[in-house]
Short mmCIF file of the C-alpha atoms (twelve columns), coordinates in Angstrom:
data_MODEL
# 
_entry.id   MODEL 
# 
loop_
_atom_site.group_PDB 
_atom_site.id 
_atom_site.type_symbol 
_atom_site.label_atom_id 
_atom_site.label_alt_id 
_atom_site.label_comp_id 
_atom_site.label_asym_id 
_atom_site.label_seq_id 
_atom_site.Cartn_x 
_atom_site.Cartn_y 
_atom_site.Cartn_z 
_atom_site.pdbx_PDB_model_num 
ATOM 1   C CA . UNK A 1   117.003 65.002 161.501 1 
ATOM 2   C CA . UNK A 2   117.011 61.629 159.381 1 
ATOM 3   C CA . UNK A 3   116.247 58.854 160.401 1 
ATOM 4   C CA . UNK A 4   118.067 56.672 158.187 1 
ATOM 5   C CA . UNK A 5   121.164 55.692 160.128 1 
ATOM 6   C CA . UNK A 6   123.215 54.164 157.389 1 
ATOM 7   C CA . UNK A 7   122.577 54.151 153.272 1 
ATOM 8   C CA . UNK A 8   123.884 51.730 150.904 1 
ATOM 9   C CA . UNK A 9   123.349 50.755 147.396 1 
ATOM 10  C CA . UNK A 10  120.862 48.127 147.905 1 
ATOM 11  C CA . UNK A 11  119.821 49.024 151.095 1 
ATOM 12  C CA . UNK A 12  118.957 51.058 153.705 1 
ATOM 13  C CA . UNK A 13  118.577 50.564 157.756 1 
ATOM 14  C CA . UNK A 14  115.780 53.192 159.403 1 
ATOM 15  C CA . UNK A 15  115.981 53.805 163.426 1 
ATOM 16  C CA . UNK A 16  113.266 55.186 164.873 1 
ATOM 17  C CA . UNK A 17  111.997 54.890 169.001 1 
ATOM 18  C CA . UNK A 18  108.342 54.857 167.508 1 
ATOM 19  C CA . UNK A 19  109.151 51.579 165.419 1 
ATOM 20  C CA . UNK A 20  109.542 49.958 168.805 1 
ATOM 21  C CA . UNK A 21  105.630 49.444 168.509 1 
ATOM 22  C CA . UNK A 22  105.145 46.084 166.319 1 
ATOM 23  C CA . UNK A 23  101.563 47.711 164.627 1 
ATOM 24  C CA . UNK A 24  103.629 50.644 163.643 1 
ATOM 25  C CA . UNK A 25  106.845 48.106 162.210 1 
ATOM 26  C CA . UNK A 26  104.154 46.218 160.438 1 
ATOM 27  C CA . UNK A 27  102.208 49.081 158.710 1 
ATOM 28  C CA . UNK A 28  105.636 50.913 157.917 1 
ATOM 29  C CA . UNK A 29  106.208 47.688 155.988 1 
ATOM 30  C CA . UNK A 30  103.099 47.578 154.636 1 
ATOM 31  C CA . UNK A 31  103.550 51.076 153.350 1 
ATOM 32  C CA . UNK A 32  107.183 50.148 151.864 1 
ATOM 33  C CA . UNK A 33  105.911 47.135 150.154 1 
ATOM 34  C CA . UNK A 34  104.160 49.011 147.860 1 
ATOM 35  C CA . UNK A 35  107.590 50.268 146.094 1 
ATOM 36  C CA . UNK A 36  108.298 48.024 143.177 1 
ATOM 37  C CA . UNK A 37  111.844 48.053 144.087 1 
ATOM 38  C CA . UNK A 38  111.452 46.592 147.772 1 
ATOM 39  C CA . UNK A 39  112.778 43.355 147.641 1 
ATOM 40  C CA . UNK A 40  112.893 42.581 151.174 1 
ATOM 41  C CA . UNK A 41  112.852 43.286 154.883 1 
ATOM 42  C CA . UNK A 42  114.632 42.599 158.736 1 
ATOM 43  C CA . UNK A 43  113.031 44.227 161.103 1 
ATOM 44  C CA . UNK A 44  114.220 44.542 165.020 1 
ATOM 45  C CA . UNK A 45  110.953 45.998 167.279 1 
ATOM 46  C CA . UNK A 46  113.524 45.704 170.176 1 
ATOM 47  C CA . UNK A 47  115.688 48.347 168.432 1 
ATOM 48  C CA . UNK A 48  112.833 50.170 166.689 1 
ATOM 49  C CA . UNK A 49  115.178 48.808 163.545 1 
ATOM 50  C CA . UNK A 50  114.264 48.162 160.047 1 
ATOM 51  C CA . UNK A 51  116.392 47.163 157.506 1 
ATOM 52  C CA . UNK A 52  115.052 47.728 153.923 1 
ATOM 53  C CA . UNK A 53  116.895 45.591 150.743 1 
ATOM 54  C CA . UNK A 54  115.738 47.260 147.553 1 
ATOM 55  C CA . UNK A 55  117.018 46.700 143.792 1 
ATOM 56  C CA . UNK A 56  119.625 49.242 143.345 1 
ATOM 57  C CA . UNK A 57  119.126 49.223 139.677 1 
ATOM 58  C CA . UNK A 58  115.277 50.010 139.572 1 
ATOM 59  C CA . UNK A 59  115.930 53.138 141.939 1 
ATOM 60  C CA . UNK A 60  118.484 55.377 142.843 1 
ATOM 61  C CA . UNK A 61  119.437 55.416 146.405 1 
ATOM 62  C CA . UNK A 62  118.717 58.814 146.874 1 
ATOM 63  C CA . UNK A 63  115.352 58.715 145.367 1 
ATOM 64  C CA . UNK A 64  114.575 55.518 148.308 1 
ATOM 65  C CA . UNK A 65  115.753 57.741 151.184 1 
ATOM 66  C CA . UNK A 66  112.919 60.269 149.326 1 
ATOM 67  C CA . UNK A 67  110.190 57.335 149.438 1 
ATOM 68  C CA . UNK A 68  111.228 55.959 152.766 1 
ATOM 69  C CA . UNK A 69  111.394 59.327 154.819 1 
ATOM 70  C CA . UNK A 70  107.438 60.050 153.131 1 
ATOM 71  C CA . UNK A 71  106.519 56.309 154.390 1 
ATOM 72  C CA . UNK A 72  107.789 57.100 157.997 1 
ATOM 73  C CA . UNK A 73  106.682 60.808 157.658 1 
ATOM 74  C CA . UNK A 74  102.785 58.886 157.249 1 
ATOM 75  C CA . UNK A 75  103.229 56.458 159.645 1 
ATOM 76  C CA . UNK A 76  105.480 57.910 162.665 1 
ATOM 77  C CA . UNK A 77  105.303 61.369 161.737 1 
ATOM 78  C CA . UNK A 78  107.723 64.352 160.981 1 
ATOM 79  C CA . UNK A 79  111.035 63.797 162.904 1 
ATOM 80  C CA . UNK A 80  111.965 66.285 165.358 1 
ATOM 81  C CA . UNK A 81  114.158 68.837 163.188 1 
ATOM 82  C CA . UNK A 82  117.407 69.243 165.259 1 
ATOM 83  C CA . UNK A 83  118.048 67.543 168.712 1 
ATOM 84  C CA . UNK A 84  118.668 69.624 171.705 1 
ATOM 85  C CA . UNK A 85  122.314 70.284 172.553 1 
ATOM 86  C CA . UNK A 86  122.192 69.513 176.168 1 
ATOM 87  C CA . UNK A 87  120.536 66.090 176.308 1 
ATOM 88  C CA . UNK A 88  122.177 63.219 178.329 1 
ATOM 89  C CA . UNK A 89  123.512 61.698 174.956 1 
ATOM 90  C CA . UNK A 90  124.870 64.949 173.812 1 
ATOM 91  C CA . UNK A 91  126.736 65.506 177.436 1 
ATOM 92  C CA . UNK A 92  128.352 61.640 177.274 1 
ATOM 93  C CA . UNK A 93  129.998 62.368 174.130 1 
ATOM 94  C CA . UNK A 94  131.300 65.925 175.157 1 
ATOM 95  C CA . UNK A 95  132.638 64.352 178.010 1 
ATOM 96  C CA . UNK A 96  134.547 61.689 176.246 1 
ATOM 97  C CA . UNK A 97  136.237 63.848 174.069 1 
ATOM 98  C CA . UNK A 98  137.452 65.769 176.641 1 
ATOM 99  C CA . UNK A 99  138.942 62.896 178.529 1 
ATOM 100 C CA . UNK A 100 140.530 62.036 175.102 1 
ATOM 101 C CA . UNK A 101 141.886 65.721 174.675 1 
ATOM 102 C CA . UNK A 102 143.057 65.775 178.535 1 
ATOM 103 C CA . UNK A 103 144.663 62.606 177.833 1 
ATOM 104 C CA . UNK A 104 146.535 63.336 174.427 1 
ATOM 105 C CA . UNK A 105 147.259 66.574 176.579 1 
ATOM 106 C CA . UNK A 106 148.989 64.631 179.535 1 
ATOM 107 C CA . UNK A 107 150.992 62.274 176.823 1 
ATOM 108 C CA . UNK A 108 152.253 64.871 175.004 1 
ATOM 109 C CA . UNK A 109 153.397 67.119 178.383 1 
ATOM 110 C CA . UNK A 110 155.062 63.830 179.292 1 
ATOM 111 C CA . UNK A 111 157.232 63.260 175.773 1 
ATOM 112 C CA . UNK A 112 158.244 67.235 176.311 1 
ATOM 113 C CA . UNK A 113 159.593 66.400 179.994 1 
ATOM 114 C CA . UNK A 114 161.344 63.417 179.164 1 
ATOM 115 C CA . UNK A 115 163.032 64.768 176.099 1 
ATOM 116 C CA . UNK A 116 164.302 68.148 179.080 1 
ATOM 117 C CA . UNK A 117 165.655 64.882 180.890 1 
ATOM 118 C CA . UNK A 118 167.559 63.577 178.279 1 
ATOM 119 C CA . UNK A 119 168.979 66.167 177.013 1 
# 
């Protein structure tokens, strides 16, 4: 599992619950600093949160996910390869999707009945 939460051309934001820790933040940017294309950082402890501006024409944006996953790999370690299908997170969104299903459900049982009415 990645965990670089959203990729553009330019830059790239990294999530991580173990960049919460400000010696970790600071030697993950330490680390990153060393890529000639690393123009700048924001970083968020609070959030475990680091967003990472790089020059989009020195380095393809695929090849600074590459560099960036290594950096974390060293610092944080391996992320956990797949997250467990029953976790509180995972139950919330099942949940919500079923009120949304029940709901579209109800609406569209209600359109059929009124049209019976009508007619």
């Amino acid at each position: 599992m990645s965990r670089i939460v959203s990729s553009l051309a330019g830059r790239i934001r990294v999530r991580d619950k173990g960049l919460r820790d400000r010696e970790r933040m600071d030697r993950l940017k330490s680390e990153l600093s060393q890529i000639t294309a690393v123009a700048n950082f924001q970083d968020n402890v609070r959030t475990g949160s680091l967003l990472v501006y790089f020059d989009r024409n020195a380095v393809k944006l695929q090849a600074m996910e590459a560099k960036i996953e290594s950096a974390l790999d060293k610092i944080i370690g391996e992320a956990p390869k797949s997250e467990a299908l029953l976790t509180k997170k995972n139950i919330n969104r099942y949940n919500k999707i079923l009120m949304l299903a029940s709901l579209a459900a109800s609406l569209l049982a209600l359109t059929q009945a009124r049209r019976r009415v009508s007619d």
